[in-house]
DOPA-831217 format. One record per residue: x, y, z of N, C-alpha, C, O in turn; residue in one letter; residue number from 0. Coordinates in Angstrom, 1 decimal. Last residue first. Layout:
<pts>
pt n.x=X, n.y=Y, n.z=Z, ca.x=X, ca.y=Y, ca.z=Z, c.x=X, c.y=Y, c.z=Z, o.x=X, o.y=Y, o.z=Z, residu=A, num=NUM
...
</pts>
This chain:
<pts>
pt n.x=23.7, n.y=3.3, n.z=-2.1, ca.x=25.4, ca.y=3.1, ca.z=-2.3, c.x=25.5, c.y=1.7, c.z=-3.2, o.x=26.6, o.y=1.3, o.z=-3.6, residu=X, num=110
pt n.x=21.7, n.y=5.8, n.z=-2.6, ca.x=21.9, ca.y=4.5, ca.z=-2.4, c.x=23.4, c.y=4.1, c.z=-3.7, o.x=23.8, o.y=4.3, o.z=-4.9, residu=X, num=109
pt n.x=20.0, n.y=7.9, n.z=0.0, ca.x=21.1, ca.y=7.4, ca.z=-0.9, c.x=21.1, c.y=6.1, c.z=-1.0, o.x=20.7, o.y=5.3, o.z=-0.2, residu=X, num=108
pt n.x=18.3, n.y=10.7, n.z=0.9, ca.x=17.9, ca.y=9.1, ca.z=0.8, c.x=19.7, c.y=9.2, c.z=-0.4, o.x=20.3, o.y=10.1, o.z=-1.0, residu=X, num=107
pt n.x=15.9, n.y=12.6, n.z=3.1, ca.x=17.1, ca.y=12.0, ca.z=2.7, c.x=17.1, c.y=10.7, c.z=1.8, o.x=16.2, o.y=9.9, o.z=1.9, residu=X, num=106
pt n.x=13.4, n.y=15.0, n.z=4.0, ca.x=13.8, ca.y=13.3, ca.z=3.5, c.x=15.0, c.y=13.1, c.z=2.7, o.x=14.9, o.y=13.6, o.z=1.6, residu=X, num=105
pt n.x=12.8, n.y=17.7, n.z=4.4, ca.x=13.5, ca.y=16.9, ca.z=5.6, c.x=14.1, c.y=15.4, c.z=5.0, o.x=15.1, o.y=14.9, o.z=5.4, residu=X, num=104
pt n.x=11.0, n.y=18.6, n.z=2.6, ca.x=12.4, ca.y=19.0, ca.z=3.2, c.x=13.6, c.y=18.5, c.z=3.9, o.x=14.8, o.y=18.7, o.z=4.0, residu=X, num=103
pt n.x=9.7, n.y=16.9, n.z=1.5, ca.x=10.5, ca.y=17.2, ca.z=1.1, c.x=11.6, c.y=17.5, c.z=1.7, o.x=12.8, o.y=17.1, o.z=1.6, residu=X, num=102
pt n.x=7.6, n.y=14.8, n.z=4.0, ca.x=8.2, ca.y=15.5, ca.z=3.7, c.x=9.6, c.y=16.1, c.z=3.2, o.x=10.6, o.y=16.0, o.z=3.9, residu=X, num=101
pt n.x=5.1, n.y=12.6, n.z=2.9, ca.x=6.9, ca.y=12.8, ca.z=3.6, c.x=7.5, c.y=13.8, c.z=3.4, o.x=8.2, o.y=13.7, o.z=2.3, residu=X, num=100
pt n.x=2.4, n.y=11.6, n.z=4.0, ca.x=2.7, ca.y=12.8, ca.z=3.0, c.x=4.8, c.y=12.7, c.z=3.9, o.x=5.3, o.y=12.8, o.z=5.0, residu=X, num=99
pt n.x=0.8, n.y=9.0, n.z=3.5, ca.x=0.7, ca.y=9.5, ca.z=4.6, c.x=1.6, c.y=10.2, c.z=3.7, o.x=1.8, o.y=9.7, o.z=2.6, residu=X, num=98
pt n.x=-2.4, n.y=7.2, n.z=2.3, ca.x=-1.5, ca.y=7.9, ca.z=1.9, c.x=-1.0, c.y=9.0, c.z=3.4, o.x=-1.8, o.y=9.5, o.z=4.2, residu=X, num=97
pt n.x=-4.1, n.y=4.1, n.z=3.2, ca.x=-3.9, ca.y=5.6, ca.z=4.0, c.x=-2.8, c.y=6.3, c.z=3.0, o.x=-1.9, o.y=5.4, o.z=3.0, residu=X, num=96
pt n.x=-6.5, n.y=1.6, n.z=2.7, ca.x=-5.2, ca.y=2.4, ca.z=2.1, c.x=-5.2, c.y=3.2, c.z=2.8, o.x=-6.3, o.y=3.5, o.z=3.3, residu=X, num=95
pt n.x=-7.9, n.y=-1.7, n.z=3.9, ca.x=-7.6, ca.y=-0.3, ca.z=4.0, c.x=-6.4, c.y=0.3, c.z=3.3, o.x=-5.3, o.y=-0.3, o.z=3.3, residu=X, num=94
pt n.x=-10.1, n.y=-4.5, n.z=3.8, ca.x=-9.1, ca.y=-3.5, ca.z=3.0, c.x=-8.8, c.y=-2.0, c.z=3.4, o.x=-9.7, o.y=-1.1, o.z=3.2, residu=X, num=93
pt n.x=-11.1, n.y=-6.9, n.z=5.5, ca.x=-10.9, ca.y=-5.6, ca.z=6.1, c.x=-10.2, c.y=-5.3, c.z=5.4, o.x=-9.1, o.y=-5.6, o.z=5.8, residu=X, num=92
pt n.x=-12.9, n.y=-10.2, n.z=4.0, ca.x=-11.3, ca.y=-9.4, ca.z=4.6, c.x=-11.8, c.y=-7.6, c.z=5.0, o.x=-13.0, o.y=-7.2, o.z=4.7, residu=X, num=91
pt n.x=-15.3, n.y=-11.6, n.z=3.3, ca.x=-14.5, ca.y=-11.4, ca.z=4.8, c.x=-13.0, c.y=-11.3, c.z=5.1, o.x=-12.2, o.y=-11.9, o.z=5.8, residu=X, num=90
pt n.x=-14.1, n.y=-11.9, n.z=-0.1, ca.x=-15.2, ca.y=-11.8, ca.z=0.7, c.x=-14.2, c.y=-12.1, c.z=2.3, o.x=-13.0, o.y=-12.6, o.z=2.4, residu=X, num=89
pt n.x=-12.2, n.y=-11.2, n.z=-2.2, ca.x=-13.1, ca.y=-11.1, ca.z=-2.3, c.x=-14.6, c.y=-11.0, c.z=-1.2, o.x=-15.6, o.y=-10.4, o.z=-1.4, residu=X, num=88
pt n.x=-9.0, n.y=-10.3, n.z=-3.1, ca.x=-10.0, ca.y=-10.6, ca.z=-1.6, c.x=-11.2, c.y=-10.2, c.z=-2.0, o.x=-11.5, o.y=-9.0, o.z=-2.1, residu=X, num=87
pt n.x=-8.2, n.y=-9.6, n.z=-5.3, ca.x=-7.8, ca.y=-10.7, ca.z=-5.0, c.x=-8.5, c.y=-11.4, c.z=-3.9, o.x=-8.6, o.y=-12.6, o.z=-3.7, residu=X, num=86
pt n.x=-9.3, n.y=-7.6, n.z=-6.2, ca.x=-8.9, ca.y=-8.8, ca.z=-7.4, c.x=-8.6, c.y=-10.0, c.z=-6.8, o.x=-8.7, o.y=-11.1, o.z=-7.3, residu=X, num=85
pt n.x=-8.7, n.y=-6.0, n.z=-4.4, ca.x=-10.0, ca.y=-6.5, ca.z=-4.2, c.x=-10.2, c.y=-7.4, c.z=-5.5, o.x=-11.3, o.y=-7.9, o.z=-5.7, residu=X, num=84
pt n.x=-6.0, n.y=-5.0, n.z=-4.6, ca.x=-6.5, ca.y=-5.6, ca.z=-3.7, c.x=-7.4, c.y=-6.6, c.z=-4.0, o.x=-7.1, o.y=-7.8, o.z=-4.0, residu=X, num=83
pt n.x=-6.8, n.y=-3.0, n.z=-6.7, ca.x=-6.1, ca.y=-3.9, ca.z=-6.8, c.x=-6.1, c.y=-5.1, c.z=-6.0, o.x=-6.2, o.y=-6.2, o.z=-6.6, residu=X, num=82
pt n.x=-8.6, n.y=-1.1, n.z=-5.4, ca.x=-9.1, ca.y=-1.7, ca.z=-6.6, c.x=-8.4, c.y=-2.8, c.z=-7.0, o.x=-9.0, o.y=-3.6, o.z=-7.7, residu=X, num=81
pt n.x=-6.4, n.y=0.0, n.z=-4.1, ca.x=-7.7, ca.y=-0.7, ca.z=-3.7, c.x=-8.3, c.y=-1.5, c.z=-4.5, o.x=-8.4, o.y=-2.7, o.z=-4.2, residu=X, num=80
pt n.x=-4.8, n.y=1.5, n.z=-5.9, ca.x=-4.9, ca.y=0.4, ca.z=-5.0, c.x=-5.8, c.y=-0.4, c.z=-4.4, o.x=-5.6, o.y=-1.7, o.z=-4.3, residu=X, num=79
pt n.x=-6.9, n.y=3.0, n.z=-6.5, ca.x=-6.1, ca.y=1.9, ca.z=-7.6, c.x=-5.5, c.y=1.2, c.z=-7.0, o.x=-5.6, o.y=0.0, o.z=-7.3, residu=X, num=78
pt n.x=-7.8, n.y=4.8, n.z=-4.7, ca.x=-8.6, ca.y=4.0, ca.z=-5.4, c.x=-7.8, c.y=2.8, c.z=-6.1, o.x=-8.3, o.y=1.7, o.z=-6.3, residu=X, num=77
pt n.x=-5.1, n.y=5.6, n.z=-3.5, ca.x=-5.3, ca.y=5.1, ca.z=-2.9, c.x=-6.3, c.y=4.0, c.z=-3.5, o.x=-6.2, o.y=2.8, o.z=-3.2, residu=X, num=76
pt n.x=-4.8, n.y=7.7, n.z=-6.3, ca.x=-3.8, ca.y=6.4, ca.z=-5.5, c.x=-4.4, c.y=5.0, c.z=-4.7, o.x=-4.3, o.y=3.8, o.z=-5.0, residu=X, num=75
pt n.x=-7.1, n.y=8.9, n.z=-5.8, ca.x=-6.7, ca.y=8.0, ca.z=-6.9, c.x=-6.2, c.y=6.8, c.z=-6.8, o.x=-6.5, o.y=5.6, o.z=-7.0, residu=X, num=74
pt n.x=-6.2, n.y=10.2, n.z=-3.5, ca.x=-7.4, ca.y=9.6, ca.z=-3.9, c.x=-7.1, c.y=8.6, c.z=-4.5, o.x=-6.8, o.y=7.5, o.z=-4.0, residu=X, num=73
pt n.x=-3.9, n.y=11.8, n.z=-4.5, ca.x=-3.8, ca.y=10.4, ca.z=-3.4, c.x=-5.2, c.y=9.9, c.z=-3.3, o.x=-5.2, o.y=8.8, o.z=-2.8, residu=X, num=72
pt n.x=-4.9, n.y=13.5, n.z=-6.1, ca.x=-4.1, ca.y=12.4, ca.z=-6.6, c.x=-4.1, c.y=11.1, c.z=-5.4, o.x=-4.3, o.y=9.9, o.z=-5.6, residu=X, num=71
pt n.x=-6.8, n.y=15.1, n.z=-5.0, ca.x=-7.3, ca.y=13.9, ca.z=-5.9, c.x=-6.1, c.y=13.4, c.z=-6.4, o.x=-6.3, o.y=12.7, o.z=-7.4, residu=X, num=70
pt n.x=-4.7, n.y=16.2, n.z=-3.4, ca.x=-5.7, ca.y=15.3, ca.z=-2.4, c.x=-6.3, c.y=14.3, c.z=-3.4, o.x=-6.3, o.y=13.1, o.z=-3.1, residu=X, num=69
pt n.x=-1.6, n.y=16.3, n.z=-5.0, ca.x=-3.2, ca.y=16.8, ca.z=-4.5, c.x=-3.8, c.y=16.0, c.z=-3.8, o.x=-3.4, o.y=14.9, o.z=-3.8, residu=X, num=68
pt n.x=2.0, n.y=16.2, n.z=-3.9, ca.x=0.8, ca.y=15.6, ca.z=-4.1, c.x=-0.5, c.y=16.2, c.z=-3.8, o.x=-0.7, o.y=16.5, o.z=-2.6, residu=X, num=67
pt n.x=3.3, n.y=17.0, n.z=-1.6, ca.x=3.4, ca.y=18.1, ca.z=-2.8, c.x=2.5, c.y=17.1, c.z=-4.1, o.x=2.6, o.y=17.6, o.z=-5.2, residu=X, num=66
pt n.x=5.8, n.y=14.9, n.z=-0.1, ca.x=4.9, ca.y=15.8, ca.z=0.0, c.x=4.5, c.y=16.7, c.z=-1.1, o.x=5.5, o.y=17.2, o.z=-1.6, residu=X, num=65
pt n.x=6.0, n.y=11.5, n.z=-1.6, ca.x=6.7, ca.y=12.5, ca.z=-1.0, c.x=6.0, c.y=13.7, c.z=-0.9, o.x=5.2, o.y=13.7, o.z=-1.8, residu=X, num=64
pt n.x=4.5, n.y=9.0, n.z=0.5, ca.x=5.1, ca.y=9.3, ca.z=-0.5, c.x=5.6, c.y=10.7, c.z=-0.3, o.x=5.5, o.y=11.1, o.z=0.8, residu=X, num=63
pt n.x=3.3, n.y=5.7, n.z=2.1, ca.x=4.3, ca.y=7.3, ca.z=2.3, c.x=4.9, c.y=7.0, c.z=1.2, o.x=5.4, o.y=6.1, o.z=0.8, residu=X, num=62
pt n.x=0.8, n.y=4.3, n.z=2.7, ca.x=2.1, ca.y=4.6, ca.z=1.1, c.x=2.2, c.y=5.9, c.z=1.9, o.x=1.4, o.y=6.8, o.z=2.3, residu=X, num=61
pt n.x=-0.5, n.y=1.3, n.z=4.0, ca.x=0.6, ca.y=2.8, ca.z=4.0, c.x=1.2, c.y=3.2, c.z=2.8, o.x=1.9, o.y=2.6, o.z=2.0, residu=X, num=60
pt n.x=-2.7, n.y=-0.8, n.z=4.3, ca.x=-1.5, ca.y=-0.4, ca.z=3.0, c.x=-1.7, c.y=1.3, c.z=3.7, o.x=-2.6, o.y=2.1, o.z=3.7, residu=X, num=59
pt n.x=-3.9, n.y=-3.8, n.z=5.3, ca.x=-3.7, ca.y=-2.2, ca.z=5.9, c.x=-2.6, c.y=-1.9, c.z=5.0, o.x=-1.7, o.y=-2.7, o.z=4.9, residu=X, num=58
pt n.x=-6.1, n.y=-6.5, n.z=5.4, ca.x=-5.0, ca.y=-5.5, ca.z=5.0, c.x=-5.4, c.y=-4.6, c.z=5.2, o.x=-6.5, o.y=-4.3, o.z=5.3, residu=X, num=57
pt n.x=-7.2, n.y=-9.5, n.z=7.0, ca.x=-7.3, ca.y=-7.7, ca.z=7.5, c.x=-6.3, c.y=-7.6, c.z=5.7, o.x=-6.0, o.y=-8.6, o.z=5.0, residu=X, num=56
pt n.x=-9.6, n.y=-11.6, n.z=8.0, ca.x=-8.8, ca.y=-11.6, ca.z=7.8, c.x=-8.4, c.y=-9.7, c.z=7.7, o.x=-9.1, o.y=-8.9, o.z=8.3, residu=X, num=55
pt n.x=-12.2, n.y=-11.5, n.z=10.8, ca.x=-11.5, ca.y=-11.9, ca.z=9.4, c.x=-10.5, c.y=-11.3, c.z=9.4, o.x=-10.1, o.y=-10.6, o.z=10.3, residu=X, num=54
pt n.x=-13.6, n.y=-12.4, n.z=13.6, ca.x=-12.1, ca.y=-12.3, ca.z=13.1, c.x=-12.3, c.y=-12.6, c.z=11.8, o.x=-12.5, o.y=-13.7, o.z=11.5, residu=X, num=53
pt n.x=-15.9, n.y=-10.1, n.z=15.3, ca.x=-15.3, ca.y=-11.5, ca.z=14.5, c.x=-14.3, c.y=-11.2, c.z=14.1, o.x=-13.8, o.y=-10.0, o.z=14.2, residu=X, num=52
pt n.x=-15.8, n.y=-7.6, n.z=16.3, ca.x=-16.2, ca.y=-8.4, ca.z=17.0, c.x=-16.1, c.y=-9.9, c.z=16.5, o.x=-16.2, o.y=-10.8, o.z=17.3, residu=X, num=51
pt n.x=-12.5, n.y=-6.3, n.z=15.1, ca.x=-13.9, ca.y=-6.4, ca.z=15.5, c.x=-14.5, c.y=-7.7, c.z=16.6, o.x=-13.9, o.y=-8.4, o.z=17.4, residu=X, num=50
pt n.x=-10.2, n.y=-8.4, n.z=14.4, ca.x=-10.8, ca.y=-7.3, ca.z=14.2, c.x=-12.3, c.y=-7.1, c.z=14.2, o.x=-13.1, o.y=-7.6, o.z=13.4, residu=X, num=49
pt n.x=-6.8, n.y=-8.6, n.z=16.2, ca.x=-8.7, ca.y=-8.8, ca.z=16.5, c.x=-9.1, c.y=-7.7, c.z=15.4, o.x=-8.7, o.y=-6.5, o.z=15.3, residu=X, num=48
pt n.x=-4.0, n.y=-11.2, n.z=16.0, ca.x=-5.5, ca.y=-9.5, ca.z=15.7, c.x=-6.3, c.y=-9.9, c.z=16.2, o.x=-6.7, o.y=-11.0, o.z=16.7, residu=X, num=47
pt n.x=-1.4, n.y=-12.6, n.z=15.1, ca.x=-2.2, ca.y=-12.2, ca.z=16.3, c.x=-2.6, c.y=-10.8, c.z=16.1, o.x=-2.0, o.y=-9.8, o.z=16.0, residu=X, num=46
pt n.x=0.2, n.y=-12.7, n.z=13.0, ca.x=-0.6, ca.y=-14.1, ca.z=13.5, c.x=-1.4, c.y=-13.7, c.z=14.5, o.x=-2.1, o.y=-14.6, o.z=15.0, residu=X, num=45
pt n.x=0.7, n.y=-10.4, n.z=10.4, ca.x=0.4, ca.y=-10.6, ca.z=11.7, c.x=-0.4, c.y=-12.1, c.z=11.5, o.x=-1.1, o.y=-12.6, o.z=10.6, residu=X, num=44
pt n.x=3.7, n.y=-9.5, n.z=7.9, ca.x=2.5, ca.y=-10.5, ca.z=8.6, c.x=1.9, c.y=-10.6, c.z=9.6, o.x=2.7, o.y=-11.0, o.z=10.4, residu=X, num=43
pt n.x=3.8, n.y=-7.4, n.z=5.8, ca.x=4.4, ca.y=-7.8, ca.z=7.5, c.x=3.0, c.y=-8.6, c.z=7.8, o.x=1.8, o.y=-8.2, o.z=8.0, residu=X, num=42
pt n.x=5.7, n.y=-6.1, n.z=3.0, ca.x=4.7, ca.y=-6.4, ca.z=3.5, c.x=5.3, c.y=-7.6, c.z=5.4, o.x=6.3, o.y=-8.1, o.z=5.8, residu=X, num=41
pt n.x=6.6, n.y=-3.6, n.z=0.6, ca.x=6.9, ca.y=-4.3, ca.z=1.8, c.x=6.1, c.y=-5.2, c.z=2.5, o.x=5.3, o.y=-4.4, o.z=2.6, residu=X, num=40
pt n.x=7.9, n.y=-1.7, n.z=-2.2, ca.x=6.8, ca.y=-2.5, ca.z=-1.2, c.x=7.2, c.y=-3.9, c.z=-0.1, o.x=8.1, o.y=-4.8, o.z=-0.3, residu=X, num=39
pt n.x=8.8, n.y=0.9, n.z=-3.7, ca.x=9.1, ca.y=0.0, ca.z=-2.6, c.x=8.0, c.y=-0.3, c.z=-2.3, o.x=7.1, o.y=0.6, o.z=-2.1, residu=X, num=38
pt n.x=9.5, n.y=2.2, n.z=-6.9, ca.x=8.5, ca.y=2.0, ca.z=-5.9, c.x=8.6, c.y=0.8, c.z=-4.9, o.x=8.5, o.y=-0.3, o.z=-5.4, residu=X, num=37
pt n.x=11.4, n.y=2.8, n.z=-8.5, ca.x=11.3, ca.y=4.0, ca.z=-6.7, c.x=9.9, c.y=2.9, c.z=-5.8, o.x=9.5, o.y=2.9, o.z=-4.7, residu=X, num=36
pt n.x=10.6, n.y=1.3, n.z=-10.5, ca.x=12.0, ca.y=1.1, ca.z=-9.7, c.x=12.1, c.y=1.4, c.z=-8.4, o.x=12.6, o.y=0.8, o.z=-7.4, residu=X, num=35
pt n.x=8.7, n.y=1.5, n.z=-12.6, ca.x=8.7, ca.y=1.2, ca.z=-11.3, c.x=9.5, c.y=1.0, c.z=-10.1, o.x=9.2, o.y=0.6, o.z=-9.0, residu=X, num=34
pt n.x=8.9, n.y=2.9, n.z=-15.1, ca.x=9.5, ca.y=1.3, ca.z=-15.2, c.x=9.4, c.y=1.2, c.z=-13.0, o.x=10.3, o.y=0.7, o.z=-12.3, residu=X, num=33
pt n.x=7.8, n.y=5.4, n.z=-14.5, ca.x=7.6, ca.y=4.4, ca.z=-15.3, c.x=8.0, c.y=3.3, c.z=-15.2, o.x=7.0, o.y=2.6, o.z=-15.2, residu=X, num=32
pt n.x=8.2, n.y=6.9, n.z=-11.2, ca.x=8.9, ca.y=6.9, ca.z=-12.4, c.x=7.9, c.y=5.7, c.z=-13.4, o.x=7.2, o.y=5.1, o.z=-12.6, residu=X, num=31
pt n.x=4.7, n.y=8.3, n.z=-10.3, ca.x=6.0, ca.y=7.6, ca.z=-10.1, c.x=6.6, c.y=7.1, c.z=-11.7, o.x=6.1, o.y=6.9, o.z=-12.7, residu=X, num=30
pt n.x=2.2, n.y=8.5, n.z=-11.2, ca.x=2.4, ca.y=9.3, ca.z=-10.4, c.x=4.1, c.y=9.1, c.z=-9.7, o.x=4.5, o.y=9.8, o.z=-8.8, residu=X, num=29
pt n.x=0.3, n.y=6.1, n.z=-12.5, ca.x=1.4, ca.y=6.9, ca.z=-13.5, c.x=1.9, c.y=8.5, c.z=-12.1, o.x=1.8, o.y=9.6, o.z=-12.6, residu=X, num=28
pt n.x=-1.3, n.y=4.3, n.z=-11.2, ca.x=-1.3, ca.y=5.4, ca.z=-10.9, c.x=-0.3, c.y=6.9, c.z=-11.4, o.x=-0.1, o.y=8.1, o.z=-11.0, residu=X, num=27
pt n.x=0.3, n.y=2.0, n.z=-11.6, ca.x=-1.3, ca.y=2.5, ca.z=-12.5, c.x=-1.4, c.y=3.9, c.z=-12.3, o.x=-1.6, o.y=4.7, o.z=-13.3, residu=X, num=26
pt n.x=2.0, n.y=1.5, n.z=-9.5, ca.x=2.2, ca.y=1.9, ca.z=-10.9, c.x=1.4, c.y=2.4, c.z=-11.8, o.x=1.8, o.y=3.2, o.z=-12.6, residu=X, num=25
pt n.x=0.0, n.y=1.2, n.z=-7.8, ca.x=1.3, ca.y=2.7, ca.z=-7.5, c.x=1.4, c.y=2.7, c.z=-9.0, o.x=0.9, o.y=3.6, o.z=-9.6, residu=X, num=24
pt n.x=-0.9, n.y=-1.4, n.z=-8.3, ca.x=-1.6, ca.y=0.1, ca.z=-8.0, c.x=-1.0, c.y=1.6, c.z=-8.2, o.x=-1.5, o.y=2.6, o.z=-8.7, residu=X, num=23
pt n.x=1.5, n.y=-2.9, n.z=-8.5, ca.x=0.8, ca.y=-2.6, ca.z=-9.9, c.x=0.0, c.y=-1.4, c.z=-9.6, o.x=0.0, o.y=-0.4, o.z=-10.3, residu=X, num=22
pt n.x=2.0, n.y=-2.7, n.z=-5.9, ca.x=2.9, ca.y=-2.4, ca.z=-6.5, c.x=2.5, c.y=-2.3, c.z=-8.0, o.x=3.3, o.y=-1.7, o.z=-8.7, residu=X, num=21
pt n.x=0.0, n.y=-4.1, n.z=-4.5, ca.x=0.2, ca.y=-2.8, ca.z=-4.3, c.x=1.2, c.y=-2.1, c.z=-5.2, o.x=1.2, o.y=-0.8, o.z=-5.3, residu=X, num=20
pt n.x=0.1, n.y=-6.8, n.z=-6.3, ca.x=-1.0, ca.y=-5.8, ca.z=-5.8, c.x=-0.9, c.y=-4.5, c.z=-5.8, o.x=-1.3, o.y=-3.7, o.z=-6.6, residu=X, num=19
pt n.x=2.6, n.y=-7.8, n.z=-5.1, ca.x=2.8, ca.y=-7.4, ca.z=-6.3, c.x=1.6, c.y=-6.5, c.z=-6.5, o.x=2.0, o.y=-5.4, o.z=-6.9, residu=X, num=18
pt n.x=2.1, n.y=-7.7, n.z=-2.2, ca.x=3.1, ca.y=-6.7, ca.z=-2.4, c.x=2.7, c.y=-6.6, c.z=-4.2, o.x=2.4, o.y=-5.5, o.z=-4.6, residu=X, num=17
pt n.x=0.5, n.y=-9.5, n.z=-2.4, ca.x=0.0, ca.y=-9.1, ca.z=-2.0, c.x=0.7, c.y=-7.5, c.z=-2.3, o.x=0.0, o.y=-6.5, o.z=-2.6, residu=X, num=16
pt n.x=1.8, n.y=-11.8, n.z=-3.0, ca.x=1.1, ca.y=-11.5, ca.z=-3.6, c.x=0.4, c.y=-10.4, c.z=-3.8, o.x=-0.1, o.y=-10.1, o.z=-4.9, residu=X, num=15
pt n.x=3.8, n.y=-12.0, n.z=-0.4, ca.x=4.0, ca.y=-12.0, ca.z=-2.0, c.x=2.8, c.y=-11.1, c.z=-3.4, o.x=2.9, o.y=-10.2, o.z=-4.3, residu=X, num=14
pt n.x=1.7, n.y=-12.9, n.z=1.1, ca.x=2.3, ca.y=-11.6, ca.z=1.8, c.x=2.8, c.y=-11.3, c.z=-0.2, o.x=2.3, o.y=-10.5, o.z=-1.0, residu=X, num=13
pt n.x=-1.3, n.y=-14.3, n.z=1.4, ca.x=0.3, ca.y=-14.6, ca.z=0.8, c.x=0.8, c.y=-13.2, c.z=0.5, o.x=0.2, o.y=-12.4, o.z=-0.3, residu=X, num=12
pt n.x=-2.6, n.y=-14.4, n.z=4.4, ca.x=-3.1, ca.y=-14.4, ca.z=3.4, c.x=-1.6, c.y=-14.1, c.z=2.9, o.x=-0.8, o.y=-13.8, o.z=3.7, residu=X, num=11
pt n.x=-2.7, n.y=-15.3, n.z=7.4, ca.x=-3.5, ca.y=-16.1, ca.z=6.1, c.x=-3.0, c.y=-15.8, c.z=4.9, o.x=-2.8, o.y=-16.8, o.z=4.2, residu=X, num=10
pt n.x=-1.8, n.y=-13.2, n.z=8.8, ca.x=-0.8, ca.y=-13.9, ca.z=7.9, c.x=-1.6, c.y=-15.2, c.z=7.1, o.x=-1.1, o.y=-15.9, o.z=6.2, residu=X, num=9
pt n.x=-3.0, n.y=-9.7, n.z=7.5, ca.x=-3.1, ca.y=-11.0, ca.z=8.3, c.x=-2.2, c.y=-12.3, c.z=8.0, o.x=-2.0, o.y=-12.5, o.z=6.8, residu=X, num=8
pt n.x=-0.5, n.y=-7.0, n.z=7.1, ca.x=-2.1, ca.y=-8.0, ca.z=6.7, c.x=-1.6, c.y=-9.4, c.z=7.7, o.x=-0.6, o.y=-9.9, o.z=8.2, residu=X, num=7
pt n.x=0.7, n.y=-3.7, n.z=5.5, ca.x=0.2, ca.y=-5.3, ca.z=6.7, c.x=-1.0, c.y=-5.5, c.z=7.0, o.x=-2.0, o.y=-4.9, o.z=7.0, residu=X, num=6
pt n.x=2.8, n.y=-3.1, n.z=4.0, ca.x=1.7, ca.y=-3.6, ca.z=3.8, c.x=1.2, c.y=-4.7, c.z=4.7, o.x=1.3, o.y=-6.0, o.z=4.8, residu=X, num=5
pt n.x=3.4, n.y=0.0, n.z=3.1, ca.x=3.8, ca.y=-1.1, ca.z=4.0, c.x=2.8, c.y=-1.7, c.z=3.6, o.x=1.9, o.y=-1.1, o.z=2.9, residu=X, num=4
pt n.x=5.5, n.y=1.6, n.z=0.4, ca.x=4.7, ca.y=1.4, ca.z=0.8, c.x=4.5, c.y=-0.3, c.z=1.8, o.x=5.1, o.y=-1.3, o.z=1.6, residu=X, num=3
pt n.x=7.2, n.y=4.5, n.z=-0.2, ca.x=7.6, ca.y=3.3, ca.z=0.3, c.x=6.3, c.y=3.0, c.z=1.0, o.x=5.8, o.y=3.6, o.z=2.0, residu=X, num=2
pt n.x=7.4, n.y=5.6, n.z=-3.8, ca.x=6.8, ca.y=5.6, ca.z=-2.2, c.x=6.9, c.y=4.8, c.z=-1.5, o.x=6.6, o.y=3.8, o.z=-2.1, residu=X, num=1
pt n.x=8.7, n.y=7.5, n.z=-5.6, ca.x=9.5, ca.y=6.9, ca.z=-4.5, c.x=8.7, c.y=6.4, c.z=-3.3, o.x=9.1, o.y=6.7, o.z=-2.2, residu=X, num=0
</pts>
């Protein structure tokens, strides 16, 4: 069920970028099979800085649900990445973060 963001620079095809993250999660056999729970999102920026030059950026969030190992979200995070980088090859900024949602508290329906 992880709802993952994905923001990046608007150079780069936001589309694309979602299907990426969304084959990672799946690779990651840590979510239903046919991929349904898995939400991806993505948000364009036209205005950054990164660093002292400007290349291009992605930043991928996956909040997922708490009760995951550390080498799972490793993982996670590696296959995503690994996914990404099929596609950005040179002067982009790649980042993954797994952030942990907790069970107790997370609600969810759908009407």
């Amino acid at each position: 069920m992880p709802h993952c963001i994905v923001e990046h620079s608007a150079n780069l095809n936001g589309q694309t970028l979602v299907d990426l993250v969304h084959q990672g999660a799946l690779a990651s056999e840590l979510f239903q099979a046919q991929g349904s729970d898995i939400k991806v999102r993505a948000i364009p920026y036209s205005e950054f800085k990164t660093g002292r030059v400007d290349i291009s950026f992605v930043h991928v969030t996956m909040r997922i649900l708490s009760g995951r190992s550390d080498e799972q979200k490793t993982m996670l995070t590696q296959l995503v990445l690994t996914q990404l980088q099929t596609l950005i090859k040179v002067d982009c900024s790649l980042s993954v973060e797994v952030v942990d949602i907790d069970r107790e508290t997370y609600s969810k329906v759908v009407v």
